[in-house]
C-alpha positions in Angstrom: 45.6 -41.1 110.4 47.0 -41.0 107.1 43.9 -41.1 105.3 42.3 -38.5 107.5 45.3 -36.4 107.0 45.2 -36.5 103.3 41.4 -36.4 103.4 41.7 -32.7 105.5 44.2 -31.8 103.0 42.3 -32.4 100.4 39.1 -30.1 101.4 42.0 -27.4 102.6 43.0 -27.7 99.3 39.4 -27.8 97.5 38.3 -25.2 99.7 41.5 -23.1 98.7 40.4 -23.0 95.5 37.6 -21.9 95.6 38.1 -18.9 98.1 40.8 -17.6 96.7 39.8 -16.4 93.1 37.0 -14.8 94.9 39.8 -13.1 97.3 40.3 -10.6 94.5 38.8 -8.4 91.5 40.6 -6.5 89.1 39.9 -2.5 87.8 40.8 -2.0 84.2 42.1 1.7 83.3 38.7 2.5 81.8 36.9 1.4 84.7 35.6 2.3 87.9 34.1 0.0 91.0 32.1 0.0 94.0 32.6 -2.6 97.6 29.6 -3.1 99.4 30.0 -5.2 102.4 26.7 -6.3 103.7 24.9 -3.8 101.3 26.7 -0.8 102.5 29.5 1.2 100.5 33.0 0.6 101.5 35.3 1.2 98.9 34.8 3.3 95.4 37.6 3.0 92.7 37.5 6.5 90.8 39.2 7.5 88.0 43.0 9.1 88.5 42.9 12.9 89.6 38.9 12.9 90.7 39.8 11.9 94.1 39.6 15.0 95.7 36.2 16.1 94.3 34.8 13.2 94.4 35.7 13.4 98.0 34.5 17.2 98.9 30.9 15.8 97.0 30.7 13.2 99.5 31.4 15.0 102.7 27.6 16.0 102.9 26.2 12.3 102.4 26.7 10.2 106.4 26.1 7.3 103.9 29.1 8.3 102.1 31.5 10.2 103.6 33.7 7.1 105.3 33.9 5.2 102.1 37.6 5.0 101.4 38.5 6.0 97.7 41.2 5.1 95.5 42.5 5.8 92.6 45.0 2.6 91.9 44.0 0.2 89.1 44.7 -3.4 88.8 44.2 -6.1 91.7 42.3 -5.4 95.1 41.4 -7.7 97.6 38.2 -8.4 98.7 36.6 -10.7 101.7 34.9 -13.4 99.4 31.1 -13.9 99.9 30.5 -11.0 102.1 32.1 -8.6 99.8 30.0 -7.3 96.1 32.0 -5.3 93.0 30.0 -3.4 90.7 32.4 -2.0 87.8 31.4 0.4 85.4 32.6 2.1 82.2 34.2 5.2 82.9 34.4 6.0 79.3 32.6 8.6 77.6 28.9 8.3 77.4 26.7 9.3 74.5 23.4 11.0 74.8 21.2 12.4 71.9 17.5 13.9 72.8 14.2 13.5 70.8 13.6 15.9 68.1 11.8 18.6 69.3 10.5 21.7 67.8 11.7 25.0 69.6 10.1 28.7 69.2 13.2 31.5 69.0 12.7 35.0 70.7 11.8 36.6 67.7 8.8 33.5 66.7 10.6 31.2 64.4 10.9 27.4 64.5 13.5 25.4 64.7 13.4 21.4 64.9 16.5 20.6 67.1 18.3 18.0 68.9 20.7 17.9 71.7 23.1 16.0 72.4 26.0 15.9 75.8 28.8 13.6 76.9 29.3 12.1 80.2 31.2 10.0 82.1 31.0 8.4 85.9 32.8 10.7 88.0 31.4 9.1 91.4 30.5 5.2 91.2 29.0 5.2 94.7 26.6 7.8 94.0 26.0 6.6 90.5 25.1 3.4 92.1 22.8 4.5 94.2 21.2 7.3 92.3 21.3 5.5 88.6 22.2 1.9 88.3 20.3 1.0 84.7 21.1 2.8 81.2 16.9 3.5 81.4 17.3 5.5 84.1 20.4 7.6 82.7 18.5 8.4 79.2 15.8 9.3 81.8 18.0 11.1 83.8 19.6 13.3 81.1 15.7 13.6 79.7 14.6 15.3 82.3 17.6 17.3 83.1 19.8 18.3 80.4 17.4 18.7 77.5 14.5 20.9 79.3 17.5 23.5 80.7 19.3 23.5 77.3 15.9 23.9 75.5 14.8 26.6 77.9 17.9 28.7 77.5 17.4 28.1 73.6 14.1 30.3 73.5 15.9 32.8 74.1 18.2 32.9 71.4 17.4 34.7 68.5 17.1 32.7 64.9 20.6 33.8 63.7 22.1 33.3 66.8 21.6 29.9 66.7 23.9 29.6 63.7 26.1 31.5 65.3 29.4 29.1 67.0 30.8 31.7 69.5 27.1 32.8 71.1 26.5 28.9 70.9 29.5 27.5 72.1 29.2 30.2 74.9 25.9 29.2 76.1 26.5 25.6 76.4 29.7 26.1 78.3 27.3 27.6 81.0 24.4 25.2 81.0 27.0 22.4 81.4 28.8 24.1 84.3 25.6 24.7 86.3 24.5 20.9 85.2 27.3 19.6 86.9 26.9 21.3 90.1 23.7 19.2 90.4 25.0 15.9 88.3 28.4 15.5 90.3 26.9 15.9 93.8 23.3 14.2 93.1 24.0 11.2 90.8 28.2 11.0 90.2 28.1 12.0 86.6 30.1 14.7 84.9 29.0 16.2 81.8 32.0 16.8 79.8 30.5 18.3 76.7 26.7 19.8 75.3 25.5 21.5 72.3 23.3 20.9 69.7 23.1 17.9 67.5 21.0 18.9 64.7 19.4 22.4 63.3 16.0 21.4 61.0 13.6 23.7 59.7 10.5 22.0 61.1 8.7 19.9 57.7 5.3 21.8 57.9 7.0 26.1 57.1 9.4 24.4 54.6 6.8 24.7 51.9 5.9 28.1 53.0 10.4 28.9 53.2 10.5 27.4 49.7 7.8 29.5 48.4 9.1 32.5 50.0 12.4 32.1 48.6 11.3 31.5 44.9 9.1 34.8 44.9 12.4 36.4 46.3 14.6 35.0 43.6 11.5 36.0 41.3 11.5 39.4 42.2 14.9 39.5 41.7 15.2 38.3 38.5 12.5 40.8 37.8 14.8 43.3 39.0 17.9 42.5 37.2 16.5 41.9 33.9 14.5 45.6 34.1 17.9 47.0 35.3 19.7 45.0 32.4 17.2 45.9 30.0 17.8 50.0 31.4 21.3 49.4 30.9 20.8 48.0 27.4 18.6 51.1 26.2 21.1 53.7 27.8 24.3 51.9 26.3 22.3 51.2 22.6 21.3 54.9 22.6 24.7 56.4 23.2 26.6 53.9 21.2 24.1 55.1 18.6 24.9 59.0 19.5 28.9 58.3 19.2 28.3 56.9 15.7 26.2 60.0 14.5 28.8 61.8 15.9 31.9 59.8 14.4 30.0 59.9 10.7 28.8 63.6 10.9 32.2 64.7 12.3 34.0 62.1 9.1 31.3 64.0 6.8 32.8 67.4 7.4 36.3 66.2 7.6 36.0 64.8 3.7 33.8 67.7 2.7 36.6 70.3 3.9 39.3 67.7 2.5 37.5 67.5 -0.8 36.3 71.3 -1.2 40.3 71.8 -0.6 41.3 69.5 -3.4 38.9 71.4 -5.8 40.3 74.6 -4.9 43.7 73.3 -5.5 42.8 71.3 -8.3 41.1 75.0 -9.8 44.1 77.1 -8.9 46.3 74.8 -10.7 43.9 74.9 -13.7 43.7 78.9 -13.2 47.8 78.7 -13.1 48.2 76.5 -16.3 45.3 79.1 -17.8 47.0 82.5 -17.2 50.8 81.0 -18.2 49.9 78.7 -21.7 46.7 79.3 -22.7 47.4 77.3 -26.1 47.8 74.5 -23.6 45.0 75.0 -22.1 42.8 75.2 -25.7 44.8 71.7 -26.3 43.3 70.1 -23.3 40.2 71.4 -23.9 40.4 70.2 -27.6 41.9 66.7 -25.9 39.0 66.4 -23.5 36.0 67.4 -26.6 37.9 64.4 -28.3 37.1 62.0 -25.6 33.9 63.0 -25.3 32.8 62.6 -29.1 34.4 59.1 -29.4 32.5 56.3 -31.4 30.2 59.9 -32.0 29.4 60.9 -35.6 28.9 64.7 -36.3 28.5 66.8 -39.3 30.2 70.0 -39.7 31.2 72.8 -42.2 34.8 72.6 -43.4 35.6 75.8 -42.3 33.7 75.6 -38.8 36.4 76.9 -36.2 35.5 73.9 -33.4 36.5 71.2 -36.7 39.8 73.8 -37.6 40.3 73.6 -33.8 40.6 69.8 -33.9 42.7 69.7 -36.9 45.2 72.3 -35.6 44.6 75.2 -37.8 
């Protein structure tokens, strides 16, 4: 009896250990799970503060809308064998489109990507509707890029660079995206816009072009309007100097014309007060003038008695 005893307790035991780790499963804080029993949904683990949407999206689903929800992290219990987890990553989600060349309202073309964030809002429907990463780049393929795209063709070329009219429009595509995501696959977009703006490669030549005869044309401009400018400022530079010299011409020619006058009313002074002085500086200035000079003259020639004094 002993040996059976200790034989029962043994597979008790064995059998112990090997039920209960699969007795529980654990949700990390960046998770979210799924119970099937038996292939059908009983239990969804959804992220903290979700519950009540995720709840109102499931009301319309009879597959759905018993599955108990929780928000609790850490260790559940689960009937081993019969019961399945799924987790998945309830972080944020990355998704970038093709490139893909776009024709504005007013017929230009724009090479452009998009790109959105989601996360899993609703792991039951996700699991049902999605499962693979294939089928979520297909998902967001065939949804978010053709409505985004669509809305873009309407924009105008500036507005495209422009952040408010952009930001706006985005805000409402992802709205109305998430009144079908939410309720038809369990996915929340949390963000959409545009990841890249590219002039598409075959009208860069013809921009480049463009743009050179533009800067052309300008230079051609502001070297005729520098050369204008030139001519104009050369020619009344030139004026103001004709001007400065004539007007300089007639100041000295009064200033001098004044000095003779002067100069011949002090001579006419000296003249009509000593006119012996005046014959000595005549005398003085006749001397000057016939220095190193030799002349002949008769003794009693009045210039020669004039120079002696007599």
């Amino acid at each position: 009896m002993k040996l059976i005893t200790k034989i029962v307790a043994g597979i008790i035991a064995a059998a112990a250990l090997f039920v209960l780790p699969n007795c529980f499963f654990t949700v990390a804080p960046d998770e979210v799970a799924v119970v099937n029993r038996l292939g059908e949904i009983k239990k969804a683990v959804v992220r903290p503060g979700t519950e009540e949407s995720v709840k109102t999206t499931m009301q319309d689903n009879n597959t759905l809308k018993n599955v108990e929800l929780t928000a609790k992290r850490g260790l559940f219990f689960k009937v081993p064998v019969i019961d399945q987890v799924q987790t998945y990553n309830a972080k944020y989600l990355t998704y970038i489109s093709a490139l893909e060349t776009i024709n504005t309202s007013d017929r230009r073309k724009l090479d452009i990507q998009m790109y959105a964030q989601y996360r899993i809002k609703n792991p039951a429907i996700y699991q049902i509707k999605v499962i693979t990463e294939a089928n979520r780049k297909k998902l967001m393929d065939s949804n978010v890029y053709p409505v985004v795209i669509q809305s873009a063709n309407k924009l105008r070329f500036e507005e495209f660079f422009d952040y408010e009219i952009m930001q706006n429009m985005m805000d409402e595509r992802r709205e109305q995206l998430n009144k079908t995501f939410e309720k038809e696959y369990g996915i929340e977009v949390v963000d959409i816009g545009i990841f890249r703006k590219n002039f598409p490669a075959s009208t860069i030549a013809s921009i480049e072009e463009k743009m050179i005869k533009e800067i052309q044309k300008e230079s051609e401009k502001l070297r005729a309007e520098g050369d204008a400018f030139y001519t104009t400022s050369t020619s009344e530079t030139n004026r103001m100097k004709m001007e400065i010299i004539a007007k300089a011409t007639e100041e000295s020619a009064i200033i001098r014309a004044e000095a003779e006058r002067q100069a011949l009313e002090i001579y006419r002074a000296s003249m009509s007060k000593d006119v012996e002085f005046y014959k000595f500086i005549q005398r003085m200035n006749a001397y000057k003038e016939m220095k190193d000079t030799t002349i002949f003259v008769d003794k009693d020639n009045a210039f020669l008695k004039g120079l002696q004094g007599h």
